[in-house]
VOGU-3710 file (C-alpha; in Angstrom, 3 decimals, decimal comma):
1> xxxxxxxxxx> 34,872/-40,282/-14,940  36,359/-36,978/-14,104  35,600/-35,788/-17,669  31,703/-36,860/-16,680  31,654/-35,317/-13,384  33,139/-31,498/-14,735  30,206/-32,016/-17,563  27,958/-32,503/-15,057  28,736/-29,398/-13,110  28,973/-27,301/-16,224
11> xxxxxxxxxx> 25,358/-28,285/-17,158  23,516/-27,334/-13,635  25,571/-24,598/-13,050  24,609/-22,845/-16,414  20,986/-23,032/-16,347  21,204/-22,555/-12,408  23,575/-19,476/-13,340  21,090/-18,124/-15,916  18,056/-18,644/-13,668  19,952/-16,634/-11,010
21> xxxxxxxxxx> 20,328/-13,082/-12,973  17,301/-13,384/-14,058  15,993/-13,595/-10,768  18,094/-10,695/-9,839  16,979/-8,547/-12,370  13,420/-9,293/-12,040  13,859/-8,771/-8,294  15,648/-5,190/-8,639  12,652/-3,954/-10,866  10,329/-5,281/-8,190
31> xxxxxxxxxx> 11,572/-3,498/-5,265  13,316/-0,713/-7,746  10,604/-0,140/-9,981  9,974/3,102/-12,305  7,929/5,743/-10,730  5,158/7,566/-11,650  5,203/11,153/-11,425  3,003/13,426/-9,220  1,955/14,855/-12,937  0,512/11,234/-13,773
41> xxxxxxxxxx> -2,301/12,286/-11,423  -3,055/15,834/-12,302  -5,192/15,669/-14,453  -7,477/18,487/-15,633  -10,375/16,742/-13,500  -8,619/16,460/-10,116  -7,550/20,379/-10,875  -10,936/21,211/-11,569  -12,412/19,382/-8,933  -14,727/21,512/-6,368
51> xxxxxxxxxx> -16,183/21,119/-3,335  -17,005/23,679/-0,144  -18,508/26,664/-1,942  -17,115/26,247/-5,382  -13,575/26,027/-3,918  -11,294/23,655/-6,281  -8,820/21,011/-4,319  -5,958/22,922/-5,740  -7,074/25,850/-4,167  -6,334/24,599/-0,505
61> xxxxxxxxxx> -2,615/25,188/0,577  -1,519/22,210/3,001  1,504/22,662/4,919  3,998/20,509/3,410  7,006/19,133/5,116  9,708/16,512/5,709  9,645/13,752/8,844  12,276/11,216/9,146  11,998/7,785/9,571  13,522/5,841/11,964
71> xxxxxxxxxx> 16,448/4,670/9,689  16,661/8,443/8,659  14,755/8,294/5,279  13,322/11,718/4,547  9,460/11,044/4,119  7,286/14,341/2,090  4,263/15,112/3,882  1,197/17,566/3,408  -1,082/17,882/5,668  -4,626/19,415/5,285
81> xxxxxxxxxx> -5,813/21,322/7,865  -9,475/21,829/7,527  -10,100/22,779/10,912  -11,244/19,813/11,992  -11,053/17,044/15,055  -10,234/14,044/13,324  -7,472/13,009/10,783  -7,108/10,503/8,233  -3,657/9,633/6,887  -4,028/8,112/3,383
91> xxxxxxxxxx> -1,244/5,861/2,056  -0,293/4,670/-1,863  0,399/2,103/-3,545  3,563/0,817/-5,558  4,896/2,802/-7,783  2,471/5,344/-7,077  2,730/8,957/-5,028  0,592/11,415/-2,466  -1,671/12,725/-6,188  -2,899/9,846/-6,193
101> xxxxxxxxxx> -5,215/10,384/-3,482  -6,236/14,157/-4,217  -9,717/12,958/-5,205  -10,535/11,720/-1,989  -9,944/14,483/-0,427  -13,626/15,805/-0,463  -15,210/12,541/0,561  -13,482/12,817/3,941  -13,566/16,427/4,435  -17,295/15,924/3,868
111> xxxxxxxxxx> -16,940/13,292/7,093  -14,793/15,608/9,445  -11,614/14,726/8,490  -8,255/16,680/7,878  -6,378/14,807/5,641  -2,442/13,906/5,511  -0,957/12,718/2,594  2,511/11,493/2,269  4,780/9,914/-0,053  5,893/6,072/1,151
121> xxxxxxxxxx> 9,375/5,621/1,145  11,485/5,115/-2,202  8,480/6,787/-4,003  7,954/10,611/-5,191  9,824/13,160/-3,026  10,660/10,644/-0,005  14,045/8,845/0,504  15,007/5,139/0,440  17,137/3,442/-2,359  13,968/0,908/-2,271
131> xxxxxxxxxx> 10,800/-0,212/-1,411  9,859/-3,217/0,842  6,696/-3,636/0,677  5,133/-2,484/4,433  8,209/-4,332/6,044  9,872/-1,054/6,365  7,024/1,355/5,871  5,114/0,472/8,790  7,062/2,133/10,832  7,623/5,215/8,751
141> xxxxxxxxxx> 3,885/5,439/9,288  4,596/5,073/12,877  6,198/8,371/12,516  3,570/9,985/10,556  0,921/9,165/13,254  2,935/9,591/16,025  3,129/13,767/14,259  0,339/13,589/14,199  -0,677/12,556/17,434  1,993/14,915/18,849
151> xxxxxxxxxx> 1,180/18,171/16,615  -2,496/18,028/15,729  -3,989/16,068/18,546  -7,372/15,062/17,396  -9,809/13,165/19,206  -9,662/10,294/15,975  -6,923/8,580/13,941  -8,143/6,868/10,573  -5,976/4,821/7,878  -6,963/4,809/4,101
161> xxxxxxxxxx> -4,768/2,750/1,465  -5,341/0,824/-1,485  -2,890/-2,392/-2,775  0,959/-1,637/-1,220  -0,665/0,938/1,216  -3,500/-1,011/2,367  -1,110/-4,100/3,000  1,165/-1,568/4,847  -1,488/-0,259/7,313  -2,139/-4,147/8,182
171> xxxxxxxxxx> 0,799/-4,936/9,177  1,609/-1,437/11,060  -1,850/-2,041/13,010  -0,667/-5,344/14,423  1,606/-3,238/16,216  0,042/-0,130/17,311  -3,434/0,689/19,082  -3,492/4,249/18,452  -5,883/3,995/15,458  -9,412/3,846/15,650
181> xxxxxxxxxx> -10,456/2,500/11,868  -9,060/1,386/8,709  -10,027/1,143/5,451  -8,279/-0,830/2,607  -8,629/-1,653/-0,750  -6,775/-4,142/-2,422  -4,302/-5,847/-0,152  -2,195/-8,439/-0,753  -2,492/-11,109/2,307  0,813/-12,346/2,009
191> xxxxxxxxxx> 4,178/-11,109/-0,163  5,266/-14,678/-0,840  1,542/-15,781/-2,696  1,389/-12,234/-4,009  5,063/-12,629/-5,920  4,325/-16,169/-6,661  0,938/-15,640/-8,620  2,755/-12,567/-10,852  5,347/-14,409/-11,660  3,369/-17,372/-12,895
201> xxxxxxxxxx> 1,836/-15,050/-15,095  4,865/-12,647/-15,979  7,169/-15,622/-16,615  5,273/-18,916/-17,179  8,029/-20,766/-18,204  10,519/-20,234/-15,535  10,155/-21,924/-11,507  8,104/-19,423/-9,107  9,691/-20,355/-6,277  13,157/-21,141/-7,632
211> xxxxxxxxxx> 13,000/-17,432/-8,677  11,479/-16,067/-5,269  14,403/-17,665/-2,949  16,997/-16,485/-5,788  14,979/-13,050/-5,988  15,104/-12,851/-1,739  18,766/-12,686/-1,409  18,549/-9,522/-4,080  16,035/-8,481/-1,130  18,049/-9,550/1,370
221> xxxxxxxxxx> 21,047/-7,109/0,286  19,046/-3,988/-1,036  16,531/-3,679/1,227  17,413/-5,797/4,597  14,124/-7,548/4,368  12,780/-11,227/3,947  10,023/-11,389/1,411  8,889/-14,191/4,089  8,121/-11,935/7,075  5,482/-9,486/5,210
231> xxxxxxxxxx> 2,878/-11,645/5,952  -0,649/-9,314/6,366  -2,740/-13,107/6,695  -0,697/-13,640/9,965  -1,338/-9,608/10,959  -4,969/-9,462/10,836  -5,285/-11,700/13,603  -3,615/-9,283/15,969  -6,158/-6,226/14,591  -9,579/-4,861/16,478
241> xxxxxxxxxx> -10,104/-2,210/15,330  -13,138/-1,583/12,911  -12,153/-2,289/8,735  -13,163/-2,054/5,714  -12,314/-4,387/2,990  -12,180/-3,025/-0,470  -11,436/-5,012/-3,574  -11,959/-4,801/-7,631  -13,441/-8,350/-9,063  -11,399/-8,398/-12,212
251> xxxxxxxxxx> -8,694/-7,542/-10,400  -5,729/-9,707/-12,436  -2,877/-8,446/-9,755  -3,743/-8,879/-6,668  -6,624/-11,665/-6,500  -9,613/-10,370/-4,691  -9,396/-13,710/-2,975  -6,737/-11,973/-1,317  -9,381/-9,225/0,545  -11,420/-12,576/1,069
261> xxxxxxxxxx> -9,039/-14,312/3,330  -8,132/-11,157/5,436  -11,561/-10,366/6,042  -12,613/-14,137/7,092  -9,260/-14,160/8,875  -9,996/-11,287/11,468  -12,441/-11,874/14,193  -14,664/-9,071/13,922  -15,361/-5,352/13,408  -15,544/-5,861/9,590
271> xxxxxxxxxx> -16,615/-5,063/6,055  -16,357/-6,172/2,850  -16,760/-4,688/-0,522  -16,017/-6,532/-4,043  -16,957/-4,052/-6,831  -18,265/-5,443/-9,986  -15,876/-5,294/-13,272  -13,458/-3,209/-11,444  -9,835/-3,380/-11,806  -6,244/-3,202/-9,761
281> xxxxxxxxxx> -6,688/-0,020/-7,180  -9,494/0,832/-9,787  -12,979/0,729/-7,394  -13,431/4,045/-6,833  -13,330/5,270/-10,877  -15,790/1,556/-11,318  -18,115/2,912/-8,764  -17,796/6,233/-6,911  -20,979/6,551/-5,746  -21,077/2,901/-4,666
291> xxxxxxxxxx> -17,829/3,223/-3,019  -18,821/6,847/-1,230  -21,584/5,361/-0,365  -20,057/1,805/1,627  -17,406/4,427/3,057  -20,091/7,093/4,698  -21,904/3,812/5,735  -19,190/1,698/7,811  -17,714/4,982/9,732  -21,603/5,351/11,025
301> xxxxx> -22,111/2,533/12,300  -18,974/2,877/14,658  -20,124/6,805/15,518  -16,765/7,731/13,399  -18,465/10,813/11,934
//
């Protein structure tokens, strides 16, 4: 009998044991994941790319600078200065970095804007041993609008981000009033759906949610979050100011059903945008006129111009 019982422990503890480090390391290339470069995005058409009297976007000098966050991350900034009363602050994705969003610069300097551009936490020049997914970085965007607010007082506040950005404005807007619109492309509504659905696909043959409660302690320790509480679904609700959803149809990472529920979720002020045969984070290269277009047409019809 004893013999039977050890067996028996040997046999779930091995595959449970097995199951475990692979959860861990799936979970420290989640939250740890390779980075792109700022080089990745340079390419010869963002450096050649003009607008205001033949002036290229590399020919603008932004002041560029460190903030801290309020657990003391260091957090790269530029900021845009085109003389102008409004500001939008424009935040990437995962993996991603400030270049990304060079090419829509124009668009909202042709709107009024000065733009400020940062790197999220963990990614290009910023701090952080990880990333976490908006549970952290909503409130190191606290600190880059409350610069703002401080430094450049302007008479408007917007928010721009597409997939780990735009889920990262969501759930910094539930707890601020301070901005007057957002726009978002490609948010996840929930991190616990979002990890369950890649994982499914990533690694059909293991348990999605075995893996995801393993994977949260790895969480748990390296980045003092609960994959449980980033939650943008339960965030909307709290959110009135004017949005605009954004989301690629064929997008095979984040579901565009995802956009769906946010938008039917909050109660009003909103848009929606699903662009044909588009891609993760992709809309804008799909469609730019189309996307230009939706963009020039929701901050009108809330006088944001």
């Amino acid at each position: 009998m004893k013999d039977f019982f050890l067996k028996f422990i040997w046999v779930l503890f091995l595959p449970l044991s097995v199951l475990y480090m692979v959860a861990f390391v799936v979970a420290k290339k989640i939250i740890c994941p390779p980075l792109l470069e700022y080089n990745f995005f340079l390419t010869e058409d963002i450096k050649e790319m003009e607008f205001d009297k033949n002036k290229k976007i590399m020919d603008f000098k932004p002041d560029t600078f460190f903030l801290s966050s309020t657990d003391g991350k260091p957090l790269r900034c530029r900021y845009y200065n085109f003389e102008k009363n409004k500001v939008i602050i424009m935040c990437h994705g995962w993996t991603a970095n400030m270049c990304n969003y060079l090419k829509h610069i124009p668009l909202f300097y042709s709107l009024g804007y000065n733009v400020l551009l940062y790197d999220q936490r963990y990614h290009g020049e910023s701090g952080g041993k990880c990333t976490t997914f908006g549970y952290h970085e909503k409130n190191d965007l606290g600190k880059i609008v409350r610069w703002v607010e401080e430094n450049k007082k302007p008479q408007q506040v917007g928010l721009y981000g597409k997939s780990m950005g735009a889920a990262t404005i969501i759930q910094y807007l539930a707890i601020t009033d301070k901005i007057s619109f957002a726009i978002v492309d490609c948010p996840y509504s929930d991190l616990c759906e979002q990890f369950t659905s890649v994982l499914k696909r990533a690694c059909p043959y293991l348990p999605p949610r075995l893996m995801l409660l393993m994977g949260n302690i790895f969480f748990r320790l390296k980045g003092n979050f609960n994959v449980k509480s980033v939650s943008p679904i339960q965030d909307i609700k709290k959110i009135d100011i004017p949005m605009l959803f954004i989301h690629g149809a064929n997008d095979c990472f984040v579901p565009p059903e995802m956009s769906k529920k946010l938008y039917e979720a909050k109660k009003d002020k909103k848009h929606l945008l699903i662009v044909s045969d588009a891609p993760h984070a992709d809309s804008y290269n799909i469609s730019p006129k189309l996307y230009e277009n939706i963009v020039k047409e929701f901050l009108n019809s809330y006088d944001l111009v």
